[in-house]
C-alpha positions, -999 to +999 in steps of 0.1 A: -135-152+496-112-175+513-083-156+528-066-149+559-092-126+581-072-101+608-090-108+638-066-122+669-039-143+676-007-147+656+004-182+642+040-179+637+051-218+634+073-230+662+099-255+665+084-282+683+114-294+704+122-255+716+102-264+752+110-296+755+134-297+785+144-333+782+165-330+744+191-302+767+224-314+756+249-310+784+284-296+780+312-326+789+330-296+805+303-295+829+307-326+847+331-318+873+314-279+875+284-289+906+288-250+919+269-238+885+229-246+880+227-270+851+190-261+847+179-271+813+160-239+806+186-213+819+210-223+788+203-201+757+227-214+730+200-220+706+188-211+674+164-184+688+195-166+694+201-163+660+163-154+651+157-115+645+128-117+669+153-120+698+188-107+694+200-093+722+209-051+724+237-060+751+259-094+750+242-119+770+262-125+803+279-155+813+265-171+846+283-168+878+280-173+912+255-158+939+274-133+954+283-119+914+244-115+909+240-081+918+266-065+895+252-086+863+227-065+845+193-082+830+196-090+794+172-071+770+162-075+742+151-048+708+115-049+698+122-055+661+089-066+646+079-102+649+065-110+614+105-109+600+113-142+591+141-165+613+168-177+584+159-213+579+198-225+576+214-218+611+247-207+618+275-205+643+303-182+641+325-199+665+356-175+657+342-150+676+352-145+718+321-129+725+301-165+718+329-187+736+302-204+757+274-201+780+293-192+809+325-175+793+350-205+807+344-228+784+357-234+752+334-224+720+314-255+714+285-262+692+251-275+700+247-309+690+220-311+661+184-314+668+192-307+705+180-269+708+178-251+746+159-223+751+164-199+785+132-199+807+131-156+800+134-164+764+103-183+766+079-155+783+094-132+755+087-160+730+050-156+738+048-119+744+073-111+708+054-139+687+021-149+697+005-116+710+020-091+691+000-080+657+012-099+627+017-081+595-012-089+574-014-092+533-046-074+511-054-047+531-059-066+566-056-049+597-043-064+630-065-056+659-080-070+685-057-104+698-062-132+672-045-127+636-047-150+605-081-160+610-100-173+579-128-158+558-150-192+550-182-177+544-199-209+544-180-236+558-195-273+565-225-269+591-221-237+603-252-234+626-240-268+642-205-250+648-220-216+663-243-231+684-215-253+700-190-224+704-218-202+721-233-230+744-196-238+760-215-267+780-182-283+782-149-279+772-139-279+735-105-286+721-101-270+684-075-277+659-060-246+649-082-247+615-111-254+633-103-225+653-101-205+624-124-209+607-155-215+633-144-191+652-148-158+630-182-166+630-193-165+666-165-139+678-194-111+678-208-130+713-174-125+732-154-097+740-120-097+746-111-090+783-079-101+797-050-117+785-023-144+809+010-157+801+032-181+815+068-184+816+072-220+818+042-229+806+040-233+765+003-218+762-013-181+766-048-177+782-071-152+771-101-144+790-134-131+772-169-116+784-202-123+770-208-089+751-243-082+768-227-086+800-211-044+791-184-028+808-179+010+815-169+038+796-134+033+791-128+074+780-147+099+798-166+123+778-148+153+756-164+185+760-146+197+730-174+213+707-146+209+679-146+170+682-170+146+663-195+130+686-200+092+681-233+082+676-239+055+701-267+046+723-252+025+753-269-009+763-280-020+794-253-039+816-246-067+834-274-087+814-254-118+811-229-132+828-209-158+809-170-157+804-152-181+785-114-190+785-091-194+755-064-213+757-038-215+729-014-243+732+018-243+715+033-270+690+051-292+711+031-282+742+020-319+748+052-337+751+063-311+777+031-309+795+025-348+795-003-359+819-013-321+827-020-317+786-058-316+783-072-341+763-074-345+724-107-330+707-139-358+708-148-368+676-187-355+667-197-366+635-227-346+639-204-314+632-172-327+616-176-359+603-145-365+582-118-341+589-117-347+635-080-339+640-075-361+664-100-384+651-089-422+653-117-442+638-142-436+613-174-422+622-202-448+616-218-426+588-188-431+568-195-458+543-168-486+539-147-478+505-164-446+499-143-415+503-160-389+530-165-351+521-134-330+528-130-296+540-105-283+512-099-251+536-082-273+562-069-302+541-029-314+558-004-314+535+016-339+557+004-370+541-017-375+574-048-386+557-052-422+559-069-441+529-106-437+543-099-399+541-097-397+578-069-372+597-055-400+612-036-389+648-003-395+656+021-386+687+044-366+660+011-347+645-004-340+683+027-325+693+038-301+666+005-289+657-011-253+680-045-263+695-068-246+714-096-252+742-122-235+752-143-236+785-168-214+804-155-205+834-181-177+852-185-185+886-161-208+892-131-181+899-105-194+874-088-164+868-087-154+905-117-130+901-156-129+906-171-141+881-210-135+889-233-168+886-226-199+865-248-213+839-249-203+803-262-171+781-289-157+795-301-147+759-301-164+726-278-167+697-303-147+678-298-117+702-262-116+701-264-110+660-286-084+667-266-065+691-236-067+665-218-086+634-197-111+634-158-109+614-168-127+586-202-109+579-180-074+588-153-086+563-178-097+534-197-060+539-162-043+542-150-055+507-183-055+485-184-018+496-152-014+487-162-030+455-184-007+450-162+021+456-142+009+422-165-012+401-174+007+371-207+013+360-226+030+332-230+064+328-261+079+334-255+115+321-240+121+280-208+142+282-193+158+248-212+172+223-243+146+232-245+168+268-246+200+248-275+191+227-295+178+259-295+203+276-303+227+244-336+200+247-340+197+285-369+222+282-406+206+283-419+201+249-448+183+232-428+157+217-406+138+243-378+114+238-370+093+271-332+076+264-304+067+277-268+084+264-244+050+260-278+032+243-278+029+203-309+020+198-322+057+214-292+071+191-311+062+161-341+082+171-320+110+186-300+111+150-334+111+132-348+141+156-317+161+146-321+155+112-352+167+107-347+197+132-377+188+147-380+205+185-384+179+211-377+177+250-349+149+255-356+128+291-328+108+304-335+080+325-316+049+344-330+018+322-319+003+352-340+020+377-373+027+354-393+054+360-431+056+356-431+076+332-416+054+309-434+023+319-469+044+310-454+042+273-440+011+275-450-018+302-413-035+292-391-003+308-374-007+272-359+026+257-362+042+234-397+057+241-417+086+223-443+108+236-458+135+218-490+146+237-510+120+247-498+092+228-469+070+233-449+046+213-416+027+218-390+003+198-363+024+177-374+014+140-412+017+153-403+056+158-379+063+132-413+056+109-437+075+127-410+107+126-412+098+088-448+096+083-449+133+100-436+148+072-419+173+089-382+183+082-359+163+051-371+124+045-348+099+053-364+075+028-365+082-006-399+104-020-419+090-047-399+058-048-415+028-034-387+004-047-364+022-035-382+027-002-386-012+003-349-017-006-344+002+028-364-018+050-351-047+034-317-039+046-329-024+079-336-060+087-306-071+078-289-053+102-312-055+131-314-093+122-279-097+116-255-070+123-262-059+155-264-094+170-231-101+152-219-073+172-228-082+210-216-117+203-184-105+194-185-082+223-200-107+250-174-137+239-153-147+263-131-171+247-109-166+219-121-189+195-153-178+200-141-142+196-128-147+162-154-164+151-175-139+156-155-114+144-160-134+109-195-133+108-197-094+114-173-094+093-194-110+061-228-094+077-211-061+072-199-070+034-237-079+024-248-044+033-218-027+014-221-050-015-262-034-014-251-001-010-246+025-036-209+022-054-195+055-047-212+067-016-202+076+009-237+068+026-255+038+016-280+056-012-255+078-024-242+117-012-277+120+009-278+103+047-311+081+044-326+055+066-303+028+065-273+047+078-295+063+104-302+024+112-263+013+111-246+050+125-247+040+166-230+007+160-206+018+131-197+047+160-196+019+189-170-002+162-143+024+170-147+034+206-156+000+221-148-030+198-117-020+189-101-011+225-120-044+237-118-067+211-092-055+187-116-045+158-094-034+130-094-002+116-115+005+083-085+008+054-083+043+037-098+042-001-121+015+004-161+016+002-163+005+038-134+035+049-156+060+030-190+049+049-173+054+079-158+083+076-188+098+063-210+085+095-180+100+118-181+135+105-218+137+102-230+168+121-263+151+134-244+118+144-215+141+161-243+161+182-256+126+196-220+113+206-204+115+239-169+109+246-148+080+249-146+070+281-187+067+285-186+044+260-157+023+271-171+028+311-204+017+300-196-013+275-170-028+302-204-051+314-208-065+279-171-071+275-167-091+309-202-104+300-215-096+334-252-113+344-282-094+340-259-066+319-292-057+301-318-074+281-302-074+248-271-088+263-294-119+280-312-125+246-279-131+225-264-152+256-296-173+254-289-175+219-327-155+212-335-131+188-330-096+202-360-078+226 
């Protein structure tokens, strides 16, 4: 599930040179002009002049004196949305008066390359536009809360080490903005957000979170409005911790303009990243000489800044355009002006945190398999069609009990054989999935189809297509008086339990097309050894008369049609031919028709077998195990 995870701040890539104050190129017309303040960051002829995020509503005024201030209105800018991308080839229009120059005297002159300024204002709306606004997020993200295009890693390289470090804080810890990324998803259900500082000159925001335990009051006072749905949450006790942490996001290029006031780089730990330290400089002595360390694909450069050892190796362009972050406790020590309650850490554990409430990544991983869920396909568990009509003409108790499932063929052979024979019988259906006692009193295995008729119980279809037989109730499917003939039927019942029906679910569960074609053959030729047995004219395999072999063959010959052929492209049977006949003839059978649902059961329930899902059923494990069937 690795993907961008909504969660806080926005990432929009900076130009790493737009706070540095030092590459201001200076207009030569400026040299004799001492009454005008040459201050590098009051001069916006840049290329964020050009970006979408800040084009001005009103023409940005030249500068003047002091006593012209007053009649100068501010310059504004319009809140177009920040995720619109800035055109990566800049241009200048220098045919235009209203762009003749910063301060309107001079004539129209180009920034040199490379040499970007960026006004002081521009910089506060810089953070506010890019960096704290929500970002527009892909797959159905959202954007709340005040970090964005965070990562889902479920499982990324020692977790536990990572969460126990971000929830200590014993000191502070400087994140690459992977790192950050993808650790910190997983512990964000200790803090909550409280307060967030920005700085005009200062190429970093600051955000200010709470432990969660510590609470906070009711932001919305309670609606007496009978009308309006009540929430059903049971406040927790306040004020039982007091930690508060600082987040401190640092811009790329922050370090060359901060210098000496830029916090230091991240300390290597080879306990918790061993090979992929951002700023790491040296191998970490568990790194064995020549052999190439484990790499965290999720946060892999593509910069070429991985040295042969597979170390990050650091480098002064690297540490400057790259966002970092740092984080440090800072509860009783006033940093943020306020009280803070006591220092120290958590007064609680880890544990108690996860209890209280879920982190992003455990949220995110919930929110889509229930989504998932919500659309996944599954088999039907009631018949539709004509097969719902004749359950429920059944659904009343009866001596003689049939417990199946509507998409199974196996209970279609012994619901054919009850309808042929007129016999009266209560039909059960159950979820093979979810197997009732009932059924396991017949048969220990859950398998279905099962038969009870009073007291006694029986199961496997072949098993009970005999016993209805050897009742002698209602027409025969095999033959009377001829023992020949009668063997010559079980004969070819084997043959198609033996090699016709596995045929068909390893047609049906192959995933690759060789394999798919192959087994298309062999049903193929298992299917002409039947017909070649069968009687010349037809239509049913003894003659005119259904007998016991179609019974047998009907559910799968029905199943060809409505799942191999949309799944698999199974052709059509051709018209005139022994095999069109037999088909036909199995089709338009009454007793077949009345144990048929529609369609889209079929196709629903047969979608597992297709995508040869795990655990689909136990017939589908037996031909993937390459055993004979259960």
């Amino acid at each position: 599930m690795d993907g961008p995870l909504p969660h806080h701040f926005a990432t929009h890539p900076l130009d790493p040179t737009l706070f540095d104050p030092h590459l201001h190129h200076t207009h030569p017309s400026l040299t004799a002009q001492n009454d005008f303040d040459t201050d590098p960051f009051q001069h916006f002829n840049s290329p964020l002049h050009h970006q979408p995020q800040l084009q001005p509503q009103l023409q940005l005024q030249p500068r003047i004196t002091f006593d012209q201030r007053h009649t100068v209105a501010p310059t504004r800018f319009s809140d177009i949305p920040s995720h619109v991308q800035a055109p990566t080839q800049l241009s200048h229009d220098f045919s235009r008066n209203d762009q003749a120059g910063q301060f309107g005297i001079l004539t129209p002159h180009p920034p040199l390359p490379n040499q970007p300024h960026i006004h002081h204002e521009a910089l506060g709306r810089l953070q506010n536009e890019i960096d704290l606004r929500p970002v527009a997020i892909q797959d159905g993200g959202t954007t709340e809360g005040h970090f964005s295009n965070m990562k889902t890693v479920p499982n990324p390289p020692d977790l536990d080490a990572w969460r126990k470090k971000l929830f200590d804080v014993d000191d502070i810890i400087t994140l690459t903005e992977d790192q950050f990324q993808t650790y910190f998803p997983h512990i964000d259900n200790v803090y909550s957000h409280r307060s967030t500082q920005k700085y005009k000159r200062k190429p970093l925001v600051s955000h200010y979170w709470d432990c969660r335990m510590k609470g906070r009051p009711p932001g919305t006072a309670k609606s007496e409005d009978p009308n309006k749905k009540k929430r059903k949450r049971q406040a927790r006790e306040r004020d039982l911790c007091d930690v508060k942490i600082k987040i401190t996001e640092y811009f790329p290029g922050a370090r060359r303009i901060l210098g000496k006031d830029a916090p230091a780089g991240p300390v290597p730990d080879p306990s918790i990243i061993p090979s992929n330290d951002f700023f790491a400089v040296t191998p970490p002595s568990n790194v064995i000489q020549g052999q190439q360390p484990r790499q965290f694909p999720f946060i892999a450069p593509s910069d070429g800044s991985i040295g042969g050892d597979g170390m990050m190796r650091l480098n002064q362009a690297n540490a400057d355009d790259r966002r970092f972050y740092t984080l440090q406790r800072v509860n009783g020590n006033g940093a943020n002006g306020k009280n803070d309650g006591s220092a120290g850490p958590h007064k609680h554990s880890l544990e108690d945190s996860d209890r209280i409430k879920k982190n992003s990544v455990l949220r995110h991983m919930l929110k889509v398999e229930k989504e998932k869920k919500k659309t996944e396909k599954t088999y039907h568990k009631k018949a539709t069609g004509d097969a719902l009509v004749t359950a429920k003409k059944h659904a009343k108790d009866h001596d003689l009990k049939l417990y199946g499932s509507c998409f199974c063929p196996f209970v279609q052979r012994v619901w054919i054989s009850l309808q042929f024979k007129g016999l009266g019988y209560q039909y059960i259906e159950i979820d093979p999935y979810k197997k009732p006692d009932s059924l396991l009193a017949i048969n220990p295995r859950g398998l279905i189809p099962a038969l009870r008729h009073g007291d006694w119980g029986c199961y496997e279809s072949t098993v009970l297509m005999e016993y209805l037989e050897d009742l002698n109730e209602g027409p025969p499917l095999f033959p009377p008086g001829d023992a020949k003939l009668r063997a010559q039927c079980r004969l070819w019942t084997d043959h198609i339990n033996r090699h016709i029906v596995p045929a068909f679910y390893n047609y049906l569960q192959a995933q690759e097309l060789q394999m798919q074609t192959d087994n298309a053959t062999k049903l193929e030729e298992e299917i002409s050894k039947l017909i070649d047995a069968a009687h010349p004219s037809g239509p049913y395999f003894l003659g005119s008369q259904m007998s016991f072999v179609d019974v047998q063959f009907a559910p799968w010959i029905i199943r060809m049609r409505k799942v191999l052929t949309p799944y698999r492209g199974w052709p059509e049977p051709q018209t005139g031919t022994r095999w069109g006949s037999w088909v036909d003839a199995i089709e338009k059978n009454a007793h077949v028709k009345a144990t048929t649902s529609t369609d889209d059961l079929y196709l629903d329930s047969y979608e597992r077998y297709a995508e040869n899902r795990p655990d689909t059923s136990q017939v589908a494990n037996a031909v993937n195990e390459g055993r004979g069937l259960p």
